[in-house]
Each structure stands twice: as structure tokens, then as C-alpha cells.
C-alpha positions in Angstrom: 35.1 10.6 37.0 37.5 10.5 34.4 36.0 7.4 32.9 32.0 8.9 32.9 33.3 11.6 31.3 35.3 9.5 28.2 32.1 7.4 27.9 30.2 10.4 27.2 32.1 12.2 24.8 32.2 8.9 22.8 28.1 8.8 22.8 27.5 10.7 19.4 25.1 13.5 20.0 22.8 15.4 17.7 23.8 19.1 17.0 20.2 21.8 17.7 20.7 22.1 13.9 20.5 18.6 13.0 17.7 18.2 15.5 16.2 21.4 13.8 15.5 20.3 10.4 14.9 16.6 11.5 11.8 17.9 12.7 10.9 20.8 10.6 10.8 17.7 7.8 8.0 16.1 9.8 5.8 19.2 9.1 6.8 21.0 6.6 3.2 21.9 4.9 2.6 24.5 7.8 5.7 26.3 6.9 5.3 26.2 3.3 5.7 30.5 2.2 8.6 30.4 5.2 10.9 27.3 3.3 10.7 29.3 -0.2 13.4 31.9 1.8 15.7 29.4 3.1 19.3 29.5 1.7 19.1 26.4 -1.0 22.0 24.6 1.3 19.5 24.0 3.7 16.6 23.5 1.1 18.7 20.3 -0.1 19.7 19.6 3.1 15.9 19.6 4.3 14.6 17.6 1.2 17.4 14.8 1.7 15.1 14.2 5.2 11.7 14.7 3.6 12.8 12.5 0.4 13.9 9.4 3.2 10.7 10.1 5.4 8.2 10.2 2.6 6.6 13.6 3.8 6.6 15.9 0.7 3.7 16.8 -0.2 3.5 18.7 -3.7 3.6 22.0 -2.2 6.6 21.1 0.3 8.5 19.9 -2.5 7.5 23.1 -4.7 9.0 25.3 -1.9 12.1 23.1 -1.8 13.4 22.0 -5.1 15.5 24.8 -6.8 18.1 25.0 -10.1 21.3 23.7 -8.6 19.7 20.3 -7.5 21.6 17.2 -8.6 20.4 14.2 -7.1 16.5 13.5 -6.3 15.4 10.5 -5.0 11.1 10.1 -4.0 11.4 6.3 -4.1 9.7 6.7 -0.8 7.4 10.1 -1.4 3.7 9.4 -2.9 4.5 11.1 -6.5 1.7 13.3 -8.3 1.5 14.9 -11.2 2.0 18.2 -9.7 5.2 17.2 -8.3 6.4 16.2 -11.4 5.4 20.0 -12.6 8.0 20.9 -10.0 11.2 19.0 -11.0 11.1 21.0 -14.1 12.8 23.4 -11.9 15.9 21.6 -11.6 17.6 21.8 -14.6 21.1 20.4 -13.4 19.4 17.3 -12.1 21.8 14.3 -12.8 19.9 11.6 -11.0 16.1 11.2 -10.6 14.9 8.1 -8.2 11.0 8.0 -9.2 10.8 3.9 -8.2 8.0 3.2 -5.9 8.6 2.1 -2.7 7.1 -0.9 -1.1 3.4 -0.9 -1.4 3.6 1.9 -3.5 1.7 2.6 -7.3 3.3 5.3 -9.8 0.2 6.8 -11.0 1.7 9.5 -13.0 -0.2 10.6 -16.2 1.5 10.5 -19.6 1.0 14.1 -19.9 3.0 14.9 -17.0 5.6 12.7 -17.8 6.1 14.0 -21.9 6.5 17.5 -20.1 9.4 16.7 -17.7 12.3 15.3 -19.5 13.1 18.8 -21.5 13.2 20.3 -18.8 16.2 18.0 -17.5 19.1 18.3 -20.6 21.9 16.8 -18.5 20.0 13.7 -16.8 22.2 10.6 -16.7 20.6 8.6 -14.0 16.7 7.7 -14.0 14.8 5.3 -12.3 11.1 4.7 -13.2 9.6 1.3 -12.8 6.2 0.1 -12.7 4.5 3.3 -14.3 1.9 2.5 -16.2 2.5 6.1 -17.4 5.5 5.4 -19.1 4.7 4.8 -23.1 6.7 4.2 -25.8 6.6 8.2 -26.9 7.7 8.5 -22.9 10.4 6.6 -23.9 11.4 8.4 -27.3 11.1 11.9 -25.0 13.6 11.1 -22.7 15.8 9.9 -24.9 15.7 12.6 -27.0 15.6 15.1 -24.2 18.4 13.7 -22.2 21.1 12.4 -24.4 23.6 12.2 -21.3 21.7 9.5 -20.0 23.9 6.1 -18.8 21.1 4.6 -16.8 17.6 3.7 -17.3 15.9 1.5 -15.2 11.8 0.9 -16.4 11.3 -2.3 -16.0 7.6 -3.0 -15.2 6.5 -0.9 -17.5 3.8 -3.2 -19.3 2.8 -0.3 -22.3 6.2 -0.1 -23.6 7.0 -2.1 -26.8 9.6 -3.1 -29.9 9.3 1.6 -30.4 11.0 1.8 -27.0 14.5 0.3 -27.4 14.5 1.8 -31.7 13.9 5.5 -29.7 16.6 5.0 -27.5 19.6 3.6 -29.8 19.0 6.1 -32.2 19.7 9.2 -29.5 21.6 7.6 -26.5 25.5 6.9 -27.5 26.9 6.7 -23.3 23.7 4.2 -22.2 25.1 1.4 -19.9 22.5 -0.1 -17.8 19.0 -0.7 -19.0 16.0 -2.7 -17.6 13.2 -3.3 -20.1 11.7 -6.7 -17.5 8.3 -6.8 -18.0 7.9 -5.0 -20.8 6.2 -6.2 -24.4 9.8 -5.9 -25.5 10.7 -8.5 -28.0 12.8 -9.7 -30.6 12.5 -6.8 -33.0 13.2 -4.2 -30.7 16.2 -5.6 -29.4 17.7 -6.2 -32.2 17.3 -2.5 -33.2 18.5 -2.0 -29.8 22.1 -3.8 -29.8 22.6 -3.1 -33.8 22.4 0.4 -33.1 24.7 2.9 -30.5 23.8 1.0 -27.2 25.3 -2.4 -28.9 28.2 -0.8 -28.3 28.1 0.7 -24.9 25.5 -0.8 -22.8 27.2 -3.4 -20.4 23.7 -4.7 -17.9 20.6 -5.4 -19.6 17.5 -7.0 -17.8 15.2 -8.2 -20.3 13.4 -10.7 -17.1 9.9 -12.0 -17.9 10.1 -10.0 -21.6 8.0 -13.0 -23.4 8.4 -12.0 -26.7 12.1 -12.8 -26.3 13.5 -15.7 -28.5 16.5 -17.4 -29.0 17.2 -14.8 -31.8 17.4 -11.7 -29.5 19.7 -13.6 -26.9 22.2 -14.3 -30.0 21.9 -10.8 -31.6 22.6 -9.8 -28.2 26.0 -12.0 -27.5 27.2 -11.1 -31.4 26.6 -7.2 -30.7 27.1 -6.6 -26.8 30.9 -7.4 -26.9 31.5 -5.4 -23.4 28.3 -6.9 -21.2 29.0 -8.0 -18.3 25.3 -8.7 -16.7 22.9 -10.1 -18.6 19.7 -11.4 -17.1 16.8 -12.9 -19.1 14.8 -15.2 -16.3 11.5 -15.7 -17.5 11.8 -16.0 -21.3 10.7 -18.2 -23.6 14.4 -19.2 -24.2 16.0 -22.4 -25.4 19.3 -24.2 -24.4 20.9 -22.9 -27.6 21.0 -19.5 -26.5 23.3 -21.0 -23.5 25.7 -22.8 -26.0 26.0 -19.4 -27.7 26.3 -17.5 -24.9 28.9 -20.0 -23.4 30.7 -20.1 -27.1 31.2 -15.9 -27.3 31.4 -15.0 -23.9 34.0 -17.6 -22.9 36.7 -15.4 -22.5 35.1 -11.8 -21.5 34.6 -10.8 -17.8 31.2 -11.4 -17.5 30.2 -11.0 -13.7 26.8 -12.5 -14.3 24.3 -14.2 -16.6 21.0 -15.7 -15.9 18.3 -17.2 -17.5 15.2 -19.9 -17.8 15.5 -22.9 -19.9 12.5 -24.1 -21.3 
């Protein structure tokens, strides 16, 4: 007996709360005017479960979000416009997740986007690929909405150009981790880019499948980036001399990764 009764107290066992809210998140549209009174413990507790689920709709999430938010991640939620509308809510927001999930488009409107980022003064973390929302003025908004920001991640984002990278060196001095893959990005913007503040702080840039990218931007980039540690450039029209310079400067620095495509 003694042994059944070990074995079971070992076998971990879901609390009525936890069961609770695991499956008030699969229906939370039905309860919509009763979430708005909750206690905003179990609001974020509650949207932690929708967010991983991908049930929020855009009045669940309007019920749910609230001021003392940090982190928001709808990598696998179906983002509209209107949900965008209600992030403006959380103005303490430090990290925003808005990558789509497998199978998933972004297609957020321009509009929607240029109105969130003042709304969120002490962003550092946002994640944004494949939108073909996201412009160059997108770009120059966030950066001069959120000057915390360290990471940027909007890589797919075919409509942004050489204005991108100029917007964000001029504002963002504590920027450490940008993807700009499969962007128009080229050698003009970059150099802007690594001349500028984030020369000096960024340590990962992507820059994959950016074929506007040249020798040039891949030496401006080893002269100016003296504390990179990953650099990725796969994809671009680049030559072995970028490798001999890359091998030449970065001999001696802890770089944890480089890769590129020799053509």
C-alpha cells in the first residue's frame, strides 16, 4: 500500500485553478464583458494560455491586455489590425512577439502599425518578420518611438530599403541584434548603418538573401562592427575578398559565428 501511495504522489496533478483557466482560454469570446473584471494577475496569467493556443480573438485580447503588461508574444494568434489597436494599452511592454507562426501571413496595414509604436516608450524586444506592412517610415517610427530598443528582428520584410537602417542609427544607441534578410537593404544603407550609433553596439546582424549587398558593405561592416560576434550574410552577391577581410580583422575577436555564400 505504501508503495501505490508514493507512486501517486509523484504523478504531478493539475490544481482546479490550473484546470480552470486552461479551459476558460479555449472559449474566451463568450465571457468577454466577465474577463474585463478579473484581477490583471489572472488576466496575464489567462493570456499566457490564449497567446500559446492561438485563441485570441480581437475582442478577447481587448478584455485581457492591461498597463502593467511586459512581455507579449501572438507568434501563434492570427493578428488584425484591431488587435494591434489594443496593445496601445500596454505602455510598459518590453517585449512584443508579432512573428507569424507556421502557415501564418502578417497582414497588418501600415496605418495600424505607424500608430502603435508611441504608444510603447520602453520597448526593447520586437519581433516582426514577413509584414509586408512594415515600410521604411514603419521603421523610422519605431525607432523614434522606442529608443530602448536592443532587438529588432524584420527580416522578410521585402518594402524596406537603404531609409530603414539611416532611421535606426540615427535614434537607437543600445541596438544589438538586427535582422534586415530579405530586405532591399544594400550597400548604402548599411554603411549608414555601422558608421553611425549601431557600429558601435550591435553584435548579430543577418543581412541573408539582401542582394544589393557587395563586398563594400561586408568590409564597412568588419572596419565598424568591432564587438560582432554573429554575422550571417548567406545569399549575397559576395566575393571571396570579403572572407580574406573578415578572416584578416576578426582574427583575434570572439566571433561565435560567421556565414556566408561565395560566388
Amino acid at each position: 500500500m505504501n508503495i501505490y501511495a508514493e507512486l501517486w504522489r509523484s504523478v504531478p496533478i493539475s490544481s482546479l485553478f490550473s484546470l480552470s483557466l486552461e479551459a476558460l482560454a479555449e472559449c474566451l469570446d463568450p465571457h468577454v464583458e466577465l474577463l474585463h473584471i478579473l484581477p490583471r494577475s489572472l488576466k496575464t496569467k489567462l493570456l499566457t494560455i490564449a497567446c500559446k493556443r492561438g485563441t485570441l480573438t480581437t475582442p478577447s485580447i481587448e478584455s485581457l491586455l492591461h498597463s502593467e503588461l511586459r512581455t507579449l508574444n501572438l507568434s501563434e494568434c492570427n493578428v488584425t489590425d484591431g488587435m494591434l489597436k489594443a496593445i496601445q494599452v500596454c505602455s510598459q511592454l518590453r517585449k512584443l512577439d508579432l512573428n507569424p507562426g507556421r502557415n501564418q501571413d502578417r497582414n497588418l496595414s501600415r496605418d495600424a502599425l505607424l500608430s502603435l509604436w508611441p504608444s510603447l516608450p520602453v520597448l526593447k524586444i520586437l519581433y516582426l518578420r514577413r509584414c509586408p506592412g512594415v515600410t521604411d517610415d514603419v521603421i523610422k517610427a519605431i525607432a523614434e518611438s522606442c529608443p530602448n530598443l536592443t532587438e529588432l528582428d524584420v527580416g522578410g520584410c521585402h518594402a524596406i530599403t537603404d531609409a530603414a537602417p539611416v532611421a535606426l542609427t540615427r535614434t537607437l544607441t543600445h541596438l544589438t541584434s538586427l535582422n534586415l534578410s530579405g530586405t532591399q537593404v544594400g550597400d548604402e544603407g548599411l554603411l549608414e548603418l555601422v558608421q553611425g550609433n549601431c557600429g558601435k553596439s550591435l553584435t548579430e546582424l543577418n543581412i541573408n538573401h539582401c542582394m544589393k549587398v557587395t563586398d563594400f558593405s561586408i568590409q564597412c561592416i568588419a572596419q565598424n562592427c568591432r564587438n560582432m560576434s554573429i554575422l550571417v550574410f548567406q545569399g549575397c552577391p559576395i566575393s571571396a575578398d570579403s572572407h580574406y577581410a573578415l578572416e584578416n580583422i576578426y582574427a583575434e575577436a570572439k566571433v561565435r559565428q560567421l556565414a556566408w555564400t561565395v560566388y
